[in-house]
C-alpha positions as CSV (number, residue, x, y, z in Angstrom):
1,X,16.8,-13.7,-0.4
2,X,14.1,-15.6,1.7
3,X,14.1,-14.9,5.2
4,X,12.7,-17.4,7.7
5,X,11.6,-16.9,10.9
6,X,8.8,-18.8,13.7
7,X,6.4,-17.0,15.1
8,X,3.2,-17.8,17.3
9,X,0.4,-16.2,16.9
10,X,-1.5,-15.5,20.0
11,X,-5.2,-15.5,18.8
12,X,-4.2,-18.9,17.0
13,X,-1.7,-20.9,19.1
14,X,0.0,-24.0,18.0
15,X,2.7,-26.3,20.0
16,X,5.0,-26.1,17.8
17,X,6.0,-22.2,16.9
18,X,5.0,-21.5,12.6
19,X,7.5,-20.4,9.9
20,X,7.2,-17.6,8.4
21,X,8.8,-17.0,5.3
22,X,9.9,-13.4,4.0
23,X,11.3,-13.0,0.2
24,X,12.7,-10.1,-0.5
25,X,13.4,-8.6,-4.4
26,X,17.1,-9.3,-5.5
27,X,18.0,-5.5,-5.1
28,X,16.3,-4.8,-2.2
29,X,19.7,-4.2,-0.3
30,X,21.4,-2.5,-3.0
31,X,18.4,0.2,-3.3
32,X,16.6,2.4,-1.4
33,X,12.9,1.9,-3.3
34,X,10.1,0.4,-1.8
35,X,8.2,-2.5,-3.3
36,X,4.3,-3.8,-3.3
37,X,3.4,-6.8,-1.4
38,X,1.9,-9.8,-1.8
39,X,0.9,-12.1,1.4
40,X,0.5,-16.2,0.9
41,X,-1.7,-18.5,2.3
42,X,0.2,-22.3,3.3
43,X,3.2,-20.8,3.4
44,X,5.0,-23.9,4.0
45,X,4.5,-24.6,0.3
46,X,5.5,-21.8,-1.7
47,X,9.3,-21.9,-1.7
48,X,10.6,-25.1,-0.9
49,X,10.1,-28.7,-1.4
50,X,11.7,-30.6,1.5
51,X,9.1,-27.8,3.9
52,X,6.2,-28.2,1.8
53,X,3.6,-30.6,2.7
54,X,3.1,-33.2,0.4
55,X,7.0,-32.6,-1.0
56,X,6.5,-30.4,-3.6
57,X,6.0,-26.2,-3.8
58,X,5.2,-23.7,-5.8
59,X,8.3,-23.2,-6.6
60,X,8.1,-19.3,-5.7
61,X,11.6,-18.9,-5.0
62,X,13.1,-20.0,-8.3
63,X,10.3,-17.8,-10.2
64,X,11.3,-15.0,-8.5
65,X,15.0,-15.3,-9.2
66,X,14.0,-16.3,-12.8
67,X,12.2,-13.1,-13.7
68,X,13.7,-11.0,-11.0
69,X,9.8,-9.2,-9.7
70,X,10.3,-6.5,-7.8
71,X,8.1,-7.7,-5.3
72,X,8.1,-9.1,-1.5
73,X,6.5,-12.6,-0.9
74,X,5.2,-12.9,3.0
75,X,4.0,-16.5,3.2
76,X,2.5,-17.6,6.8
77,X,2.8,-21.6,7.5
78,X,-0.6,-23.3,8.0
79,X,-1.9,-24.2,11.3
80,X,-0.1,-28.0,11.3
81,X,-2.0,-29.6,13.8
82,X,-4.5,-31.8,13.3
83,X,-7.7,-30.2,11.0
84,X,-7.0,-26.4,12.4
85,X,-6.2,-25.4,9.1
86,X,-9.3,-26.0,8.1
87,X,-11.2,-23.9,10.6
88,X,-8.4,-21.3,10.3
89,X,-9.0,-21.0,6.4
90,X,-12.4,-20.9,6.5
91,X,-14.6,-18.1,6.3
92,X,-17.9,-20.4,6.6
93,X,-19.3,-22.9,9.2
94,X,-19.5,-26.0,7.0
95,X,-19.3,-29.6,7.6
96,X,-16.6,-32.0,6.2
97,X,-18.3,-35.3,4.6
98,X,-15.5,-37.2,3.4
99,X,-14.4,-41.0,4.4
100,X,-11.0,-40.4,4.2
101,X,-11.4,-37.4,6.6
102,X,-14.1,-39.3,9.1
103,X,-14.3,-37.6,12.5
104,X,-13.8,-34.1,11.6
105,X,-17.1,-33.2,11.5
106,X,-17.9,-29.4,11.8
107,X,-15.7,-27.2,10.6
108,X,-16.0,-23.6,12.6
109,X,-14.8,-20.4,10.6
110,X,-12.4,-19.0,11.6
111,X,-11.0,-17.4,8.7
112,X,-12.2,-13.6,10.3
113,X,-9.8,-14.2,12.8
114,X,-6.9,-15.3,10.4
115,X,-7.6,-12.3,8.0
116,X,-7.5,-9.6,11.2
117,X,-4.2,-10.7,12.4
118,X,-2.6,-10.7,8.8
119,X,-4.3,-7.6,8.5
120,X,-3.7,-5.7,11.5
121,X,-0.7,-7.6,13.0
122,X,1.5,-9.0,10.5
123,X,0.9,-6.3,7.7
124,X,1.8,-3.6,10.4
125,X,5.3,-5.5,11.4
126,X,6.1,-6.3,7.9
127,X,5.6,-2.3,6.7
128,X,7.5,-1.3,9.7
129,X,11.0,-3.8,9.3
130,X,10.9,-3.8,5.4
131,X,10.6,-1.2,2.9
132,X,7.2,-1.6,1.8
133,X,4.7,0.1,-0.2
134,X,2.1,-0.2,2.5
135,X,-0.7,1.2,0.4
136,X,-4.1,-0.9,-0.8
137,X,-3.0,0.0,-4.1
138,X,0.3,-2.0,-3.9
139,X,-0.6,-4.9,-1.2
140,X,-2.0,-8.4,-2.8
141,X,-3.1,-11.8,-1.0
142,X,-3.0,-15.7,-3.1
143,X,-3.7,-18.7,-2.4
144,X,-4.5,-22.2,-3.5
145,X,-7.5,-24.3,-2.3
146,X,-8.8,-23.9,0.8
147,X,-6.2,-20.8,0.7
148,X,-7.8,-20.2,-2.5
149,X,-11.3,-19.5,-0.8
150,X,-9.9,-17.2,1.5
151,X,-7.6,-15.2,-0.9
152,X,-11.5,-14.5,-2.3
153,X,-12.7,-14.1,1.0
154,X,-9.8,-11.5,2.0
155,X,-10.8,-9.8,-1.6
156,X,-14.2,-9.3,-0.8
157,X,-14.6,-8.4,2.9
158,X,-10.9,-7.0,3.2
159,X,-11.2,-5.2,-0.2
160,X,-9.9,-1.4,1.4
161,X,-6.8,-3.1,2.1
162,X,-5.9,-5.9,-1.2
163,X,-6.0,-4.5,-4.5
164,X,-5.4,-7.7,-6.2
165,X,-6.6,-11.3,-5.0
166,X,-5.1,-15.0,-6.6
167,X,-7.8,-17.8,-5.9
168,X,-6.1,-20.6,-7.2
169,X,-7.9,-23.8,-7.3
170,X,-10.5,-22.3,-4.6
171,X,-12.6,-24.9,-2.2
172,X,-15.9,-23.5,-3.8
173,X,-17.2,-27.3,-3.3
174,X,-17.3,-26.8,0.8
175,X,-19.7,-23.9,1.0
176,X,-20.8,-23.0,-2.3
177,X,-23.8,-21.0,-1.0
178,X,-22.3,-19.4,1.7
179,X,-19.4,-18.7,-1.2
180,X,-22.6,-17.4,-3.4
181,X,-24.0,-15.0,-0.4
182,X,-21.4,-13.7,0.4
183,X,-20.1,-13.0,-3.7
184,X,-23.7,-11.4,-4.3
185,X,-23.6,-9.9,-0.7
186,X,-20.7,-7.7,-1.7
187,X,-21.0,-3.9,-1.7
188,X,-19.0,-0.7,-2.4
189,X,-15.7,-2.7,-3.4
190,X,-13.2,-0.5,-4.6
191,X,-11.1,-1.7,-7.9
192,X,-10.0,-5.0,-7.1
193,X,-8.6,-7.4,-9.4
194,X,-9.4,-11.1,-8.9
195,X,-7.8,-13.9,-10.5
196,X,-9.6,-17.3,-10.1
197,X,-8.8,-20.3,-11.5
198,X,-9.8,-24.1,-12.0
199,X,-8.4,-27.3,-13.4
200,X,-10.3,-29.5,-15.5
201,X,-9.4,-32.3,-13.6
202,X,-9.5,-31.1,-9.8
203,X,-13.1,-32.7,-9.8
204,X,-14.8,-36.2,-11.3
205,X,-18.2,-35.8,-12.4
206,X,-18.9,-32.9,-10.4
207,X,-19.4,-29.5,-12.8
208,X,-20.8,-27.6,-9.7
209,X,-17.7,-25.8,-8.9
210,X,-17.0,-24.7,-12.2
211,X,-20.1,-23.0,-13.4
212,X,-19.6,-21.9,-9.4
213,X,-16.7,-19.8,-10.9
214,X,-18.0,-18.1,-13.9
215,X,-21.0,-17.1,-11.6
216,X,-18.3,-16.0,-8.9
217,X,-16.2,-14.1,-11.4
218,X,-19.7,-12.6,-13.6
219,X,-21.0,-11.2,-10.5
220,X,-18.2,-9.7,-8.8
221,X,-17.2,-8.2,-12.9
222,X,-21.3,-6.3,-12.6
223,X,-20.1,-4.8,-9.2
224,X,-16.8,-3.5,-10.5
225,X,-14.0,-6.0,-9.8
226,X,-11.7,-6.6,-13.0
227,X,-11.7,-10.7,-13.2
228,X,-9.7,-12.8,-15.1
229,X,-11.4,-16.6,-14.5
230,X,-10.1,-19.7,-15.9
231,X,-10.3,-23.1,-16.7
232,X,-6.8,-25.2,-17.0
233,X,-6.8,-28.1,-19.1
234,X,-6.0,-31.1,-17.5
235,X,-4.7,-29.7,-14.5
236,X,-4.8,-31.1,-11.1
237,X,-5.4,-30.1,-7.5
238,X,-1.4,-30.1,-6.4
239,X,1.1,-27.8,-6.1
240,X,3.2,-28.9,-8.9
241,X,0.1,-27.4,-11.4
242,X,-0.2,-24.3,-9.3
243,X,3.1,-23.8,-10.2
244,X,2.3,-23.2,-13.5
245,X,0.1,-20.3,-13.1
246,X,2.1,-17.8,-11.0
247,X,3.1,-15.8,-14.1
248,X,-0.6,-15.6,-15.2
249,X,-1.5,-14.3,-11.5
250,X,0.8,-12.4,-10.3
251,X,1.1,-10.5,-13.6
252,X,-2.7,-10.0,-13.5
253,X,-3.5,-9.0,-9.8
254,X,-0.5,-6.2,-10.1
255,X,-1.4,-5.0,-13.1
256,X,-2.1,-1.0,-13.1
257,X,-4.8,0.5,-15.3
């Protein structure tokens, strides 16, 4: 059962009000227990097509009802106006260098901003309507792309609060040294397990972003995370390949030791 609902969020306004989309486990009101968490990024593409952006999802909702995870999805829709996404998912000031995108320029981080009101706004109202297990050890965050970086991002610098992170397809390529800082930067992480992931053909003759990712995943592995990195052959930077990997990650990031 996917519940839907708009919301605006105050620190980040947008004219038109964002959906956010609430998935709850097929037993949930037949049962008393309490279930984990995990929090999407672009949340207008993880359940259905005819929301999702470029007309295809993840197709979350029908692997769900497939294998029946006792889990709750919370998926928060992107900031659709204009390039706010962009700022809104990033944790880095970068600049955007791409003819197809001319006249964005400057891209201002504000992904700390994102990350404290999922963190202490919506996390708060979701543990206090639904029956959740509210602790670190059972609350996850994914993404894909840009959502990819911060799902990272959230692991890293919000690591007493996500046990488990999905980067899927992460935007290494817009900031790889801030990426690299803030990777190497990283101190007294408790367990976290980080799943990161790359197609082979997200990128033309440009490796940088995947040695980017074994360095990524072979630092964070010498501080203590357990990471699962991985190349995907022939995969693409869309939705419909993404798709492919949410048994791999979600079966990975809530694993228990």
């Amino acid at each position: 059962m996917i519940h839907i609902t708009r919301l605006q969020i105050e620190e980040m306004p947008t004219i038109r009000m964002r959906r956010l989309y609430v998935s709850l486990p097929y037993d949930y009101h037949r049962s008393q227990k309490r279930y984990p968490v995990l929090y999407m990024f672009d949340g207008q593409n993880v359940f259905y097509d005819d929301h999702a952006t470029f007309g295809k999802s993840w197709g979350m909702k029908e692997y769900l009802e497939l294998t029946r995870v006792g889990l709750i999805v919370v998926a928060i829709e992107s900031n659709p106006e204009g390039n706010r996404r962009l700022h809104e998912y990033s944790p880095f000031r970068w600049e955007l260098d791409d003819a197809a995108m001319e006249g964005i320029g400057v891209i201002t981080p504000m992904g700390k901003v994102t990350m404290d009101w999922i963190t202490g706004t919506l996390k708060k109202e979701m543990d206090s309507k639904y029956r959740t297990l509210s602790d670190r050890d059972h609350t996850y965050i994914a993404g894909s792309s840009m959502g990819g970086l911060m799902a990272l991002y959230a692991g890293i610098k919000y690591n007493d609060i996500f046990s488990g992170a999905a980067a899927v397809s992460p935007s290494f390529e817009v900031a790889p040294k801030a990426v690299m800082r803030m990777v190497k930067g990283a101190k007294d992480l408790k367990p976290l397990r980080l799943y990161i992931d790359l197609g082979t053909e997200e990128f033309e003759d440009h490796s940088e972003p995947y040695s980017e990712m074994f360095e990524t995943a072979g630092v964070l592995s010498e501080k203590g995370a357990v990471v699962e990195a991985r190349m995907i052959e022939g995969a693409k930077h869309s939705e419909a390949y993404w798709e492919e990997r949410i048994p791999e990650f979600i079966n990975f990031i809530t694993e228990k030791e």
